[in-house]
C-alpha positions in Angstrom: -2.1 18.5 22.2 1.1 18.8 24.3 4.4 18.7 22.2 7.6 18.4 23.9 10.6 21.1 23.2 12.0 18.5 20.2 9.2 18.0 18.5 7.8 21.7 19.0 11.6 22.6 17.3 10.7 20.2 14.7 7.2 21.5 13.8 8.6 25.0 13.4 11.1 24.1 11.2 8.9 22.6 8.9 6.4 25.6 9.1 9.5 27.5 7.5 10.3 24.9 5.0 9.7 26.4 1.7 8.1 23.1 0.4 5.1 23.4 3.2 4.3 27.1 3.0 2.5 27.4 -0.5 0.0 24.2 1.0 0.4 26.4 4.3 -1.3 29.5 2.5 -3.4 28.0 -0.4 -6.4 28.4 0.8 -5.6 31.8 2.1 -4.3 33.8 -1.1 -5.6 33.6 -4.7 -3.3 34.6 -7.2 -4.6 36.7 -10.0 -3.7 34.8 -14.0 -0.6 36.4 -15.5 -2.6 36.4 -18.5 -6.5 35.7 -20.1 -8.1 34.8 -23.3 -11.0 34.9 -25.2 -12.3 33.7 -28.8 -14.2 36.3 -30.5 -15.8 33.9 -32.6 -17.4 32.0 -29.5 -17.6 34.7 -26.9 -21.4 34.6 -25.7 -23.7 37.4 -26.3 -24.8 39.7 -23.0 -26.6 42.5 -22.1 -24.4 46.1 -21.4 -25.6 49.4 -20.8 -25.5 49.8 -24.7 -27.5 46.6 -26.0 -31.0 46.8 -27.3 -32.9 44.7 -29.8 -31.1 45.7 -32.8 -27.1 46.2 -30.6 -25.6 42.8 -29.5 -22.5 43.1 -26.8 -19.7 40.3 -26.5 -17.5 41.1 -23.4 -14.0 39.5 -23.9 -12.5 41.0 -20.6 -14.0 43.3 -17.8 -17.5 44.3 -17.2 -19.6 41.6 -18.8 -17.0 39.0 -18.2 -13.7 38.2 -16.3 -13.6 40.8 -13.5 -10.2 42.2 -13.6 -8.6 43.6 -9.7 -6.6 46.2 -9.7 -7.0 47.0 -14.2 -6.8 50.2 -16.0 -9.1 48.3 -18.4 -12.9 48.6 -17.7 -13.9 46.9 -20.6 -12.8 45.3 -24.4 -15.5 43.2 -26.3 -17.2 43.8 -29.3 -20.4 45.4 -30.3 -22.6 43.9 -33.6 -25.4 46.4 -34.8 -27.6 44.9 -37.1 -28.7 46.7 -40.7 -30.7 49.6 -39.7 -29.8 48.9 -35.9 -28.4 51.3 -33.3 -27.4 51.0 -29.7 -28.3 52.6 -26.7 -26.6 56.2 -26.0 -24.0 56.3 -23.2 -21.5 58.5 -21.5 -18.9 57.8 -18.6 -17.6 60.7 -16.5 -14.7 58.0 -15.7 -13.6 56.1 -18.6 -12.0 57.1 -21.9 -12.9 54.7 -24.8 -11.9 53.8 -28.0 -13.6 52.1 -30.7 -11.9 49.8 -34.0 -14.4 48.9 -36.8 -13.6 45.4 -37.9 -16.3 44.8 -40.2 -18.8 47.2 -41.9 -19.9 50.5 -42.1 -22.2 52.7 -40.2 -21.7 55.9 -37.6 -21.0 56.9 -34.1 -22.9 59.9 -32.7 -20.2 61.7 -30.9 -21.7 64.5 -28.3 -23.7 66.9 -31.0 -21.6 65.0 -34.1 -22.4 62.3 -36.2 -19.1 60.7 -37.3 -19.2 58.4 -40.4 -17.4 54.9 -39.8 -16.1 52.2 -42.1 -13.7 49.4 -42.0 -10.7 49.7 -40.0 -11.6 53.5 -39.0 -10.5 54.4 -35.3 -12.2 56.8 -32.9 -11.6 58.1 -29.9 -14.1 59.0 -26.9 -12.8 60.9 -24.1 -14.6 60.9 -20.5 -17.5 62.9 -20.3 -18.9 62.8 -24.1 -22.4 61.3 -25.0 -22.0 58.2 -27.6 -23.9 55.6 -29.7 -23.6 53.5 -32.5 -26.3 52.8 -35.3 -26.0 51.3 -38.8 -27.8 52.6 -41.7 -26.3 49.7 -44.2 -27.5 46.4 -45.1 -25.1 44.5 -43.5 -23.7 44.4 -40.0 -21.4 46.7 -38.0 -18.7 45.5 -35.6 -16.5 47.5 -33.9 -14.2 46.2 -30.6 -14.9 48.9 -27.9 -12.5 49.1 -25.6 -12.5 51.4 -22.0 -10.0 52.6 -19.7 -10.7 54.2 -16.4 -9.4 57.6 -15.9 -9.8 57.7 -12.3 -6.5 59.7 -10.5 -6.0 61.5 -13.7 -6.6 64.9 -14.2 -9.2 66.3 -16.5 -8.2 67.3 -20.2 -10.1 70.2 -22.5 -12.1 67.6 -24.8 -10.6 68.0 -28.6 -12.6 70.7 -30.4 -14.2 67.7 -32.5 -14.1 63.9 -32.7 -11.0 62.3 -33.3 -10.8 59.5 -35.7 -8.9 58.4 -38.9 -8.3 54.9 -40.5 -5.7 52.6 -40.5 -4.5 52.3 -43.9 -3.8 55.7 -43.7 -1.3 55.5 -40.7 2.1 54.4 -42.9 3.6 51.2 -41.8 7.0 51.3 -40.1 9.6 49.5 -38.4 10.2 50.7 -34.6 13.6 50.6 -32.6 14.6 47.7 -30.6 12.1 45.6 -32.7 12.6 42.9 -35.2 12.8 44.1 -38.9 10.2 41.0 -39.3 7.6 43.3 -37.6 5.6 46.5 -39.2 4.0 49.0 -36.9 1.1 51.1 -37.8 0.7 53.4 -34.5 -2.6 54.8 -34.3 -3.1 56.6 -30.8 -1.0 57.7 -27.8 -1.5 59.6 -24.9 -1.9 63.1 -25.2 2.3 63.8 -24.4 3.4 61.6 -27.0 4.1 62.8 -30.7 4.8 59.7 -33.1 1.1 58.4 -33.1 -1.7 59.2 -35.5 -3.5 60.1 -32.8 -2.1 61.8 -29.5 -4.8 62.1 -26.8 -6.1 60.9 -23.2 -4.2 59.7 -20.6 -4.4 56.1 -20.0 -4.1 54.5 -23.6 0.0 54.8 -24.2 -0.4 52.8 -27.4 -2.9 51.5 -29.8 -1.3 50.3 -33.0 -1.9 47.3 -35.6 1.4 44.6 -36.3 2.0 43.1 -39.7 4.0 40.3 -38.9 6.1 38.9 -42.1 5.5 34.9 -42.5 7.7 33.3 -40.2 8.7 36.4 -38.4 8.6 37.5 -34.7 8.3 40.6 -32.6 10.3 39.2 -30.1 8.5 37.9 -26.1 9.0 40.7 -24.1 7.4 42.4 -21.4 6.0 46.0 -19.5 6.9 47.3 -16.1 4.2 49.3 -16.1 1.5 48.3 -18.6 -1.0 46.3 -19.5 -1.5 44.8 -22.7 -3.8 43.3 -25.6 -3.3 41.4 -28.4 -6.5 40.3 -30.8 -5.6 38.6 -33.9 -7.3 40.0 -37.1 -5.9 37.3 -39.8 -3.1 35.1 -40.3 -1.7 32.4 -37.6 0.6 31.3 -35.3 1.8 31.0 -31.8 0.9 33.6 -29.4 3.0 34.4 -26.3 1.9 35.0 -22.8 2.9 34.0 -19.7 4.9 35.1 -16.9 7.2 37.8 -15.7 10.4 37.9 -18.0 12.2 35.7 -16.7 10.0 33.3 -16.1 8.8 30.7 -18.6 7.4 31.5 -22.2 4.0 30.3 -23.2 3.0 29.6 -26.7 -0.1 29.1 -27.8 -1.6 28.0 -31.0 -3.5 31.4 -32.3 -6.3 31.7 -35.0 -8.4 34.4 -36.1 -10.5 36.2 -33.1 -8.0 34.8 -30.8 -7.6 37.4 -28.1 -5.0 38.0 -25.1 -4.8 39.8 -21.7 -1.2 40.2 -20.0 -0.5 42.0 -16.8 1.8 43.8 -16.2 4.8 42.6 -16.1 3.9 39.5 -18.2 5.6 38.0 -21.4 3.8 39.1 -24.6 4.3 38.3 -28.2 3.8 36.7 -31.5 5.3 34.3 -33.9 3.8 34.3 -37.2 3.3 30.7 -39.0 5.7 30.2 -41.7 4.3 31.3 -45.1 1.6 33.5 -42.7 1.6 37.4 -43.0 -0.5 38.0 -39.6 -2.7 41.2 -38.6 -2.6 41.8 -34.7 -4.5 44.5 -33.1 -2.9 45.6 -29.8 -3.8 48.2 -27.2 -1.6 49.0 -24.1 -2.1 51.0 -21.5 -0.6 52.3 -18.0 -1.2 50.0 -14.5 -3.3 52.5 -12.1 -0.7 54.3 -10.6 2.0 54.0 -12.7 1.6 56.2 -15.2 5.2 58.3 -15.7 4.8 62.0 -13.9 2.7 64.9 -16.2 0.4 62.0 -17.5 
């Protein structure tokens, strides 16, 4: 097709209009979602490197389900162990994990150790140490396991023995620049930090559980640097995700087992239902590569 000069001038013009370069490109670039979610009450059952007959594995985000380019995060789902069940024995020279019992009781053998577990107890796994779940009880275990790739970082001594504690003992407090509507219970940190229950690893900068009073907020707000998940334990509301901060806030209706992935970068945050005291699990941890210097 020959064009003449007007015409040609006219076509190139409208390759630079900003209204034809997004249909331009759309089938050339695929954007990543600011943010995901899952529903642990429906997520689908699927085999991992840990199931067996008597260990069930839901993936919410990473191996197992959504594949996630460019994440610290390897993996977050949650395992089930029947009575008298146990799951496979694993270890990762990679990937630091850390495991949150949200129902029952039963153990964790932790290299030579066997560490007792029970509701709401916390444990962290560093890279390199042989692991496994079983349950001796008569009801069933589940614990949210969550991995984080340690790739660039540099090895750490692994702690003398296995690090775990429970959340009621972690006091509740309020924490600067936050709403006094919100109540922090900070459970782990990386290993430079001092204010968390636990300080170890590089890649986890904060696992914590939010009491949120009825009505109350922890304000939308976002992490340069981090990525971030919010699973809500009990109580309601309206959970926020969605784009950069200054884009537009998302709300979504939340309920029990509701569960959110943010990028970095992306709005996150909660609005507890009036007359709704709401439990939020949350882990966040640094974007590969942009970890602050010593990590």
């Amino acid at each position: 097709m020959h064009l003449s000069k007007r015409h040609a001038a006219a076509f190139v013009a409208l390759l630079a209009s900003a209204s034809y370069l997004p249909l331009l490109h759309a089938q050339e670039r695929q954007v990543d979602p600011t943010f995901l979610r899952a529903d642990a009450n429906t997520a689908a059952e699927k085999p991992s490197d840990i199931t067996t007959a008597t260990c069930h594995y839901r993936p919410f985000f990473g191996e197992g389900a959504s594949k996630l380019q460019g994440s610290g995060l390897v993996r977050y789902g949650e395992a089930v162990v029947d009575p008298n069940g146990a799951c496979t024995s694993v270890h990762y020279p990679l990937e630091d994990q850390i495991y949150v019992v949200v129902d029952g009781n039963g153990s964790a053998r932790y290299g030579s150790e066997d560490v007792p577990l029970k509701m709401e107890d916390f444990l962290y796994i560093p890279a390199t140490v042989e692991h496994a779940l079983a349950n001796k009880s008569s009801a069933p275990l589940t614990v949210v396991i969550m991995g984080f790739s340690t790739k660039g970082y540099d090895a750490s001594p692994l702690p003398a023995h296995a690090l775990k504690d429970n959340v009621e003992n972690v006091p509740l407090e309020l924490v600067n620049g936050h709403p006094d509507s919100t109540h922090y219970r900070l459970l782990q940190g990386d290993a430079t930090g001092t204010r968390d229950r636990i300080d170890a690893g590089h890649v986890v900068t904060s696992l914590f559980l939010m009491e949120i009073d009825p009505g109350g907020t922890n304000f939308p707000h976002h992490h340069g640097n981090a990525e971030e998940i919010y699973q809500l334990l009990t109580g309601s509301g309206d959970q926020v995700a969605g784009s950069g901060v200054n884009g537009i806030e998302g709300r979504y209706p939340a309920k029990p087992g509701d569960t959110y992935f943010v990028r970095a970068n992306g709005t996150i945050g909660f609005y507890s239902a009036p007359g709704v005291k709401s439990r939020i699990l949350c882990v966040r941890w640094f974007y590969p590569g942009m970890a602050p210097k010593g990590q």
